[in-house]
VOKOL-507695 format. One line per field, with one value per atom (N, C-alpha, C, O): residue in three letters; atom name; z, y, x. Coordinates in Angstrom, 3 decimals, decimal comma. Example, Ala and Ser with C-alpha at 12.3 -4.5 7.8 and 13.67 -1.06 7.14 Angstrom:
2
residu <- (Ala	Ala	Ala	Ala	Ser	Ser	Ser	Ser) $
atome <- (N	CA	C	O	N	CA	C	O) $
z <- (7,800	7,800	7,800	8,465	7,080	7,140	7,870	8,039) $
y <- (-5,690	-4,500	-3,300	-3,319	-2,250	-1,060	0,030	1,138) $
x <- (13,190	12,300	13,200	14,236	12,850	13,670	12,900	13,409) $
***
This chain:
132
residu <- (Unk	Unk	Unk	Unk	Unk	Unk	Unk	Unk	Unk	Unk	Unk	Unk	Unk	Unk	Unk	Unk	Unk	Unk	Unk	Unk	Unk	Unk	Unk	Unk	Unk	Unk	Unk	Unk	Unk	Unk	Unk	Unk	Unk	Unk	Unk	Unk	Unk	Unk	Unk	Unk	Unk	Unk	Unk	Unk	Unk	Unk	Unk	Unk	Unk	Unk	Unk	Unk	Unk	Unk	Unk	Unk	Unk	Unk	Unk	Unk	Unk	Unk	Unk	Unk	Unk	Unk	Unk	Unk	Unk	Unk	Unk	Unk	Unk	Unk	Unk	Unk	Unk	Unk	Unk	Unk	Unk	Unk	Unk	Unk	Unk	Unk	Unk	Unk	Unk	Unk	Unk	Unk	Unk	Unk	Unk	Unk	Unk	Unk	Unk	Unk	Unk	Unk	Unk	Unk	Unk	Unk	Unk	Unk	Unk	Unk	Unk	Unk	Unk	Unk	Unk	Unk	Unk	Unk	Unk	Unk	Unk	Unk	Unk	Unk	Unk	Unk	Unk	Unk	Unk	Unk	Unk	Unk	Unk	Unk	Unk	Unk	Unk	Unk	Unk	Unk	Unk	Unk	Unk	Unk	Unk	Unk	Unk	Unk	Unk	Unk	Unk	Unk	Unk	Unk	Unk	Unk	Unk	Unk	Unk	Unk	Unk	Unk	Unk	Unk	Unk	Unk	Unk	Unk	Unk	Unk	Unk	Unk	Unk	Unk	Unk	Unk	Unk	Unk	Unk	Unk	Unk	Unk	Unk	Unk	Unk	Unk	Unk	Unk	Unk	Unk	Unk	Unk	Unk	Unk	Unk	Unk	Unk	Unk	Unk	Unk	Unk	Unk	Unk	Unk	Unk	Unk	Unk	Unk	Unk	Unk	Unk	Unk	Unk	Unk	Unk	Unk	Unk	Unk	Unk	Unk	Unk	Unk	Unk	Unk	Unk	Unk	Unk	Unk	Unk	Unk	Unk	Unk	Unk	Unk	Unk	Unk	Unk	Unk	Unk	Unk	Unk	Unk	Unk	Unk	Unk	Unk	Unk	Unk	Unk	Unk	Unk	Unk	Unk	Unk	Unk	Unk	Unk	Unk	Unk	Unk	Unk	Unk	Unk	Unk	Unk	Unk	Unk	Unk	Unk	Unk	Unk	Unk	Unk	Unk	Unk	Unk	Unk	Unk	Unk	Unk	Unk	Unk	Unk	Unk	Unk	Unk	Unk	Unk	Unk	Unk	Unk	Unk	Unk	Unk	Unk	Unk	Unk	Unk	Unk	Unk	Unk	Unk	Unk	Unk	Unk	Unk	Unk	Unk	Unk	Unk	Unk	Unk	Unk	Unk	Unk	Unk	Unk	Unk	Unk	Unk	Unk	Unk	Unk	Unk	Unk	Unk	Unk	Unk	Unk	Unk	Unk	Unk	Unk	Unk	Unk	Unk	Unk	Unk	Unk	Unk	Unk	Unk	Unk	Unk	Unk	Unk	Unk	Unk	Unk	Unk	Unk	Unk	Unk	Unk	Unk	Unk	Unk	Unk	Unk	Unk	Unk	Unk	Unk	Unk	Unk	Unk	Unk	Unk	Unk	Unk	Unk	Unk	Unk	Unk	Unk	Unk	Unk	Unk	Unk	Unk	Unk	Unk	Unk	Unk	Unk	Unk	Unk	Unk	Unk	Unk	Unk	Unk	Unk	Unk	Unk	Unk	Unk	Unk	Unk	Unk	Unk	Unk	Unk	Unk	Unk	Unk	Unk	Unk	Unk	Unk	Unk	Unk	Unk	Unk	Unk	Unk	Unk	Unk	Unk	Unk	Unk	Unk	Unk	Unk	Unk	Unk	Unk	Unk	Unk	Unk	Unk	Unk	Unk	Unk	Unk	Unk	Unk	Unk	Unk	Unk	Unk	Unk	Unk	Unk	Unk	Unk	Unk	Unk	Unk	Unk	Unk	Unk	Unk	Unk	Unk	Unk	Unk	Unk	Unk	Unk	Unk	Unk	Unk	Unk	Unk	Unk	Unk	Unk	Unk	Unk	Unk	Unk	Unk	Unk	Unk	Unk	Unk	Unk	Unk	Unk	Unk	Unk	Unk	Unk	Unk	Unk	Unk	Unk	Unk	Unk	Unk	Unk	Unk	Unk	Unk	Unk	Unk	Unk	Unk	Unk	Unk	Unk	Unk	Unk	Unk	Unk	Unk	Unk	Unk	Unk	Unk	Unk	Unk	Unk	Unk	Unk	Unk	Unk	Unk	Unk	Unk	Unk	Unk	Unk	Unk	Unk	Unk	Unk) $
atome <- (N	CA	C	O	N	CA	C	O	N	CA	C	O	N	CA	C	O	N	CA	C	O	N	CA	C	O	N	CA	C	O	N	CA	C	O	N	CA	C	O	N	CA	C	O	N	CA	C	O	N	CA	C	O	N	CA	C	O	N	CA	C	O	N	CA	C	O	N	CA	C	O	N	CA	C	O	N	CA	C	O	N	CA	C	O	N	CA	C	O	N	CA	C	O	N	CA	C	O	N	CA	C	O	N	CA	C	O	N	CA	C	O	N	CA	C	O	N	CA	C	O	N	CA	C	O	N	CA	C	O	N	CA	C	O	N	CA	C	O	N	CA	C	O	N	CA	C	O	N	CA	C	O	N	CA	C	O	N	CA	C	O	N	CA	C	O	N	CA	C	O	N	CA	C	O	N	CA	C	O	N	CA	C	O	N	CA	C	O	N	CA	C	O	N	CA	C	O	N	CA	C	O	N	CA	C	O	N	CA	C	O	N	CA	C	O	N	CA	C	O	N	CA	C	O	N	CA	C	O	N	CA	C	O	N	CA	C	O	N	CA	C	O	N	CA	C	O	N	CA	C	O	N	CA	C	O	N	CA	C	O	N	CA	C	O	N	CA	C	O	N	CA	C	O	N	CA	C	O	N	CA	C	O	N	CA	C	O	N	CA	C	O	N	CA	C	O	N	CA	C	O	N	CA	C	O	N	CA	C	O	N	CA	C	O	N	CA	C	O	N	CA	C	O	N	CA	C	O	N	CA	C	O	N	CA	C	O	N	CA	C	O	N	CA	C	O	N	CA	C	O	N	CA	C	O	N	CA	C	O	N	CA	C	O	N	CA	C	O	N	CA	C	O	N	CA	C	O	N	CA	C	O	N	CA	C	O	N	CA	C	O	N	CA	C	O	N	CA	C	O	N	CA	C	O	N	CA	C	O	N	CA	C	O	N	CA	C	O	N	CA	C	O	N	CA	C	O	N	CA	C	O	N	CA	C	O	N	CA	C	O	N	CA	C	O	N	CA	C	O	N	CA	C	O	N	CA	C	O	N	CA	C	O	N	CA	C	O	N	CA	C	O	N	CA	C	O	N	CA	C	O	N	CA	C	O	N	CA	C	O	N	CA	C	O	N	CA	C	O	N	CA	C	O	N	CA	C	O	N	CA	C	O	N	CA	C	O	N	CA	C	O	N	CA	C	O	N	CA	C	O	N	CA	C	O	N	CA	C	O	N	CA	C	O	N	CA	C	O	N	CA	C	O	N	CA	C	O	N	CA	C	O	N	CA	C	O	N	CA	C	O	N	CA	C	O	N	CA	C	O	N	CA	C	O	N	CA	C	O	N	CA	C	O) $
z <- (130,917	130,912	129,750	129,555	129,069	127,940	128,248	128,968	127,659	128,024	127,522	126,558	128,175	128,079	127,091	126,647	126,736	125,650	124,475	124,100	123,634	122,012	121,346	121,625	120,630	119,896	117,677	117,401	117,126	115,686	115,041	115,444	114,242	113,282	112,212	111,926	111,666	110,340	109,502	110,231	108,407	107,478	106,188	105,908	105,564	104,121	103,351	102,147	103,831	103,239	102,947	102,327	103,536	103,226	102,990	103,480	102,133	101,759	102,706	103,753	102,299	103,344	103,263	102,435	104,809	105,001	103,755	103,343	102,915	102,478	102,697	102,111	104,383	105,090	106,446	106,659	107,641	108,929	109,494	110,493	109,307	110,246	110,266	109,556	110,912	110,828	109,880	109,545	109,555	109,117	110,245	110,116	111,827	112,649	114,007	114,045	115,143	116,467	117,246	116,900	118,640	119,562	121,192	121,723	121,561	123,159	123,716	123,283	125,021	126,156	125,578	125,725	124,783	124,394	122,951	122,244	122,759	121,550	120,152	120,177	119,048	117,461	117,075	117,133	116,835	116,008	114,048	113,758	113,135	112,208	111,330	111,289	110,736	109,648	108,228	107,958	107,553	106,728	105,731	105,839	104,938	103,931	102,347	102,215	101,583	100,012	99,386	99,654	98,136	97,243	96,532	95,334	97,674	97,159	96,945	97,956	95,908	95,997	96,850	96,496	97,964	98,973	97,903	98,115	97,143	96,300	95,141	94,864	94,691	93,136	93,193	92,324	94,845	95,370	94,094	93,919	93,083	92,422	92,710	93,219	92,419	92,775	92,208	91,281	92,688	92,025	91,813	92,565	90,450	89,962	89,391	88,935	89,183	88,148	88,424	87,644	89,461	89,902	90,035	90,070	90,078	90,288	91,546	92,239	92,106	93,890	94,234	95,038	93,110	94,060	93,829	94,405	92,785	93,062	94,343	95,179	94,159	95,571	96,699	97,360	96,914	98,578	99,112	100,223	97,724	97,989	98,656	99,377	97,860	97,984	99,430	100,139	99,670	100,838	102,542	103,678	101,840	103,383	103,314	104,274	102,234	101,679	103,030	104,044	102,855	102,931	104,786	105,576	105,102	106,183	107,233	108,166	106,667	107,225	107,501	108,691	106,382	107,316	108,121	109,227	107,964	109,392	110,575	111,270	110,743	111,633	111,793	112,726	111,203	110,864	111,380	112,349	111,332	111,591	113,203	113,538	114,090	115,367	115,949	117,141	115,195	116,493	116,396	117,264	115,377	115,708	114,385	113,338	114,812	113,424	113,483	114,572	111,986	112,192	113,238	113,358	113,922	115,520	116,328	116,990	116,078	117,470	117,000	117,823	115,743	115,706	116,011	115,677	116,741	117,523	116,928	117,507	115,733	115,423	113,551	113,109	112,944	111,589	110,772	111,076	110,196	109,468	107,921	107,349	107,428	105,581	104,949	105,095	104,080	103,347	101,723	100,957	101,375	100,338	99,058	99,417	97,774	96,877	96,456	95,573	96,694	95,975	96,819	96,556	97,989	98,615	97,824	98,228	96,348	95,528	95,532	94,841	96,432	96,306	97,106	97,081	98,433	99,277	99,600	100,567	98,479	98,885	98,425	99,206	97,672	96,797	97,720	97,662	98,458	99,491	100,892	101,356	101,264	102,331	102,538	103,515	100,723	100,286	100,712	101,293	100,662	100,370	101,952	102,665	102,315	104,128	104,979	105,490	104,875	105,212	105,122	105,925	104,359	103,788	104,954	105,344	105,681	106,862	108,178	109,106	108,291	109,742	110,016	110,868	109,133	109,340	110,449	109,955	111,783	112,283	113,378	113,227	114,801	115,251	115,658	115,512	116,069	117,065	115,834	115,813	115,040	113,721	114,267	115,396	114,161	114,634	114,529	114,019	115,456	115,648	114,264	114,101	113,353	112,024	111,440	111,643	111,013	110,402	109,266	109,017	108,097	106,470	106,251	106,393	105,683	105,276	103,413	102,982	102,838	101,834	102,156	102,857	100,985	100,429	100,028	101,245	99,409	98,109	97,357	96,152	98,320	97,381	98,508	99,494	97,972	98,667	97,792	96,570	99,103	97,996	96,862	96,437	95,983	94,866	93,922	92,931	94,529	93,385	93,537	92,799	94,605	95,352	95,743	96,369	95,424	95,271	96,723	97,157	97,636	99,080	99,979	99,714	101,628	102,402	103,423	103,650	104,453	105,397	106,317	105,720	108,028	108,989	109,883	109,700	111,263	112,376	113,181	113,115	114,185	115,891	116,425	116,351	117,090	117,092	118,646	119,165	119,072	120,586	120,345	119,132	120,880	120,959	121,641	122,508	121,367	122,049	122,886	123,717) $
y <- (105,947	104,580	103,825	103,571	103,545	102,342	100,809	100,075	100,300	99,230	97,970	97,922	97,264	95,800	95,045	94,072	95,074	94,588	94,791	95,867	93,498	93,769	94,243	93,951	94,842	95,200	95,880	96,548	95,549	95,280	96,868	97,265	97,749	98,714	98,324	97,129	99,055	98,852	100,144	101,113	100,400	101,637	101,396	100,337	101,635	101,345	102,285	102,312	103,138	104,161	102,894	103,240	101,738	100,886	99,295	98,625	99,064	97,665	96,562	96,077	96,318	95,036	93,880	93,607	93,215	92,102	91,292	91,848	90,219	89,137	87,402	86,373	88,145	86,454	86,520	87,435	85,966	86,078	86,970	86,481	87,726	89,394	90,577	90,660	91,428	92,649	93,672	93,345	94,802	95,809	96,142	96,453	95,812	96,589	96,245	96,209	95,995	95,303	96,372	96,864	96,678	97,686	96,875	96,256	97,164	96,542	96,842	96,478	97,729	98,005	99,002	99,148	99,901	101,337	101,593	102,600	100,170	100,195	99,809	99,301	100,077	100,019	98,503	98,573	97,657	96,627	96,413	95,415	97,195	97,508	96,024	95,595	95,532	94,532	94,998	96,195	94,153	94,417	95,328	95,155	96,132	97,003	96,722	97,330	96,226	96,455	97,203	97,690	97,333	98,682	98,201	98,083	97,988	97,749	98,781	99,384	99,145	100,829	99,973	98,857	100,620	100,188	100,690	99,888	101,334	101,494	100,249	99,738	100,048	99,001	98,032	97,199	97,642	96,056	95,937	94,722	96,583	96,236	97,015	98,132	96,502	96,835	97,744	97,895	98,819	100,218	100,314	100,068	100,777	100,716	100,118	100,508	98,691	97,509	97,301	97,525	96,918	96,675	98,212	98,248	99,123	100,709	100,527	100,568	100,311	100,508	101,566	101,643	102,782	104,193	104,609	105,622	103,719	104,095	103,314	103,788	101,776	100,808	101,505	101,649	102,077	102,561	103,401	103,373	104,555	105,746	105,393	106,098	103,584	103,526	102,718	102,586	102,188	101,777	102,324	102,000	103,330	104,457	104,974	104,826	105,438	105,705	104,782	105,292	103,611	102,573	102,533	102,571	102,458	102,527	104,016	103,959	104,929	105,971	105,994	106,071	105,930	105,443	104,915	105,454	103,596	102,572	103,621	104,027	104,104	104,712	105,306	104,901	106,607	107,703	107,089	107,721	105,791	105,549	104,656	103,974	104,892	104,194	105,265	105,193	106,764	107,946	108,115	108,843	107,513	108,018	108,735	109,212	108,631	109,258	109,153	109,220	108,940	108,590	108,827	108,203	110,002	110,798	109,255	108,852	108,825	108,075	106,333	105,482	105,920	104,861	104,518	105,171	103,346	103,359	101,844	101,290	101,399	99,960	99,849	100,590	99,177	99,368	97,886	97,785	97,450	96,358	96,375	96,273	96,514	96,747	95,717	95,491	94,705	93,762	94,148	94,712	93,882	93,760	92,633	91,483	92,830	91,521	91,922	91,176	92,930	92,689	94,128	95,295	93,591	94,796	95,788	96,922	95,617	96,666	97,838	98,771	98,028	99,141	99,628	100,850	98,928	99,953	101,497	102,163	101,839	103,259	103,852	104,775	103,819	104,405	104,143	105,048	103,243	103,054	104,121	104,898	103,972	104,653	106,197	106,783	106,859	108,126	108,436	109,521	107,714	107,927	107,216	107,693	106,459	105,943	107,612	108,438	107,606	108,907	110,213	111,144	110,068	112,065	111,439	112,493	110,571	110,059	109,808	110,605	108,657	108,745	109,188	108,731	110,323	110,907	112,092	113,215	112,051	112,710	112,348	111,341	113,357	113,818	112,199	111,706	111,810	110,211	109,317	108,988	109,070	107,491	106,865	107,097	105,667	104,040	103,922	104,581	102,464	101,388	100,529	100,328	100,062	99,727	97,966	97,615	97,299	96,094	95,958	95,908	95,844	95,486	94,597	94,303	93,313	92,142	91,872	92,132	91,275	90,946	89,064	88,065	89,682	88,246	87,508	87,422	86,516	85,402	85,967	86,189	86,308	87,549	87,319	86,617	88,473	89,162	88,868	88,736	88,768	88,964	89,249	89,497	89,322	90,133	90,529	91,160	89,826	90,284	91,463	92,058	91,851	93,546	93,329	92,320	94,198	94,554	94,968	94,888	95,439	96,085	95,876	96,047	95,292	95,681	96,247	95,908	97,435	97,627	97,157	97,020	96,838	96,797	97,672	97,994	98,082	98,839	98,450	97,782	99,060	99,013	100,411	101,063	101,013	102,220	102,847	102,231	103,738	104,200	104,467	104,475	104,630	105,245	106,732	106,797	107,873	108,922	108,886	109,765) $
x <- (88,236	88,724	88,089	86,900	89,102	88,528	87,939	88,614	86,586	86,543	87,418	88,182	87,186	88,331	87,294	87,902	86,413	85,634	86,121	86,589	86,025	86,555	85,377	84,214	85,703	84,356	85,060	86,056	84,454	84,776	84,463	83,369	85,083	85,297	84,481	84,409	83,940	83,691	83,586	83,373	83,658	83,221	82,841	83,404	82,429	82,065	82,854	82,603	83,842	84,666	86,455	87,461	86,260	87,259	86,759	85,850	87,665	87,379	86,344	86,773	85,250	84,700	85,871	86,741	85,373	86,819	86,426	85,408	86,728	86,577	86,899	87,236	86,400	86,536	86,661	87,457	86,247	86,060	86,992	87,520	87,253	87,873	87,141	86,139	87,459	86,986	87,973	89,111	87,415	88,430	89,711	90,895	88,470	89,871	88,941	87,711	89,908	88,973	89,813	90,887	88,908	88,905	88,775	87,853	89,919	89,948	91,011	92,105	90,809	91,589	92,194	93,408	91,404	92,437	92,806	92,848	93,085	93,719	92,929	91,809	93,567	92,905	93,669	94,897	93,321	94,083	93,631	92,973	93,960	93,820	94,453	95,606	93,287	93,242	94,394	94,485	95,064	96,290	95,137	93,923	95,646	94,555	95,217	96,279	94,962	95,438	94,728	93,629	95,681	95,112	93,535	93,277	92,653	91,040	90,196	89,837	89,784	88,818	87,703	87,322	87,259	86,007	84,891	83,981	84,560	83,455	83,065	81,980	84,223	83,967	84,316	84,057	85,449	85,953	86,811	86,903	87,507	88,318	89,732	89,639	91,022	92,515	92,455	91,660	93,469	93,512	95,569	96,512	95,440	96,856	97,469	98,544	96,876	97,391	98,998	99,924	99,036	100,727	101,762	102,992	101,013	102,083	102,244	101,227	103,370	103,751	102,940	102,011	103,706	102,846	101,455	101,058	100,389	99,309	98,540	97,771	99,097	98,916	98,723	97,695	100,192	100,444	99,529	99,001	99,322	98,714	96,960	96,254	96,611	95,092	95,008	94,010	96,424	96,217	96,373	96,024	97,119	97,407	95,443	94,687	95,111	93,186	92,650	92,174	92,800	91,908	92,089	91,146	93,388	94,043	93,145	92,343	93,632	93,062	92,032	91,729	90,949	88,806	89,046	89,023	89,394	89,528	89,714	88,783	91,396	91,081	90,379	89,687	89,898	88,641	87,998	87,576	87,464	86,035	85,934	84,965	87,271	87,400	87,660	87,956	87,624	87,794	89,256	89,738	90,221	91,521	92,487	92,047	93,873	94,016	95,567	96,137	96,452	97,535	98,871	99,925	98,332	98,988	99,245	100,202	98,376	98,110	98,354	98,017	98,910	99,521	100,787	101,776	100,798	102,356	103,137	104,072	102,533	103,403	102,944	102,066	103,435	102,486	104,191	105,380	103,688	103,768	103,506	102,421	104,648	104,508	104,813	106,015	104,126	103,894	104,467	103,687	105,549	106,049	106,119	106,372	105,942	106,225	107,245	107,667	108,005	109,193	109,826	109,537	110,848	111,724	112,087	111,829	112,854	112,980	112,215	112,625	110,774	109,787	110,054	109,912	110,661	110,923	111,150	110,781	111,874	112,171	111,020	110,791	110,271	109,171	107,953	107,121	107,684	106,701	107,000	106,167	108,031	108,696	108,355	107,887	108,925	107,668	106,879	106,888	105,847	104,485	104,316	103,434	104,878	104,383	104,809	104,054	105,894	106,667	105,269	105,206	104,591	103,673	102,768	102,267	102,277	101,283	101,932	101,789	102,684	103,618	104,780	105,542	105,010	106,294	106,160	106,255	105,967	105,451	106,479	107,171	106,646	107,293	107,917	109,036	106,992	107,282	106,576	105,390	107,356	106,504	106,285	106,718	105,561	105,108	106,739	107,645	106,583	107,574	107,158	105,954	108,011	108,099	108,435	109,597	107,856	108,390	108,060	106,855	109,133	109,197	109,380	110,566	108,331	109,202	108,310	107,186	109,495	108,838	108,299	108,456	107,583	106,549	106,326	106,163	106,033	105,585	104,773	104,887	103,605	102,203	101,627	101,852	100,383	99,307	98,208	98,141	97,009	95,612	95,690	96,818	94,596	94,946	95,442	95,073	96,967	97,969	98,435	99,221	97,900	98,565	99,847	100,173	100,609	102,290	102,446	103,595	101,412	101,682	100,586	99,396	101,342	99,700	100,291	101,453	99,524	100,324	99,066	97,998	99,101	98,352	99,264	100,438	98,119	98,888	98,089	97,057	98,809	98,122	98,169	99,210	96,809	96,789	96,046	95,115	96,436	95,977	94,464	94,256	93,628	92,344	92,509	93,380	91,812	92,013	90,699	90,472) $
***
């Protein structure tokens, strides 16, 4: 039985928050995973200079510790939320989302585009994820 207590994620293998959140909060089972942009967690600087596909690639990176580091692993995410600046990337994000939750049962899915993101990052995704 999982406790009903929230309790906060952290890793140093992904971006520190940069402002009152956690990377990712834990209660009643579940993972609630903070939005992730293409931040290298080592140098805190953007990785890709506006390439959709180097973005995505650093943010599924960034995404994954999180889980990694709450005991879970993309099997076990059941919702996920993709942050766009410009829908046109879509299919090229979808790629590269696809090589991680393309798995028998994917998350339940929402795409919306943006105005912008932190950074100036072209992509963010967040999820919600089971605990095993």
């Amino acid at each position: 039985m999982h406790s009903t207590l929230k309790k906060a994620v952290s890793t140093d293998k992904a971006p520190a928050p940069v402002g009152p959140y956690n990377q990712a909060v834990t209660a009643g089972g579940w993972l609630f995973c903070s939005g992730q942009i293409a931040l290298d967690p080592q140098k805190g600087e953007m990785v890709g200079k506006g390439d959709i596909e180097a973005e995505t690639h650093q943010v599924l990176r960034n995404l994954l510790e999180v889980l990694k580091a709450a005991g879970t692993n993309p099997s076990q995410v059941v919702k996920t939320t993709i942050y766009l600046v410009d829908l046109k990337d879509f299919q090229r994000v979808n790629l590269i989302y696809g090589e991680i939750f393309g798995q028998q049962v994917s998350p339940a899915r929402a795409c919306v585009e943006v105005a912008a993101l932190p950074k100036g990052a072209q992509v963010e995704i967040d999820c919600i994820a089971l605990l095993q």
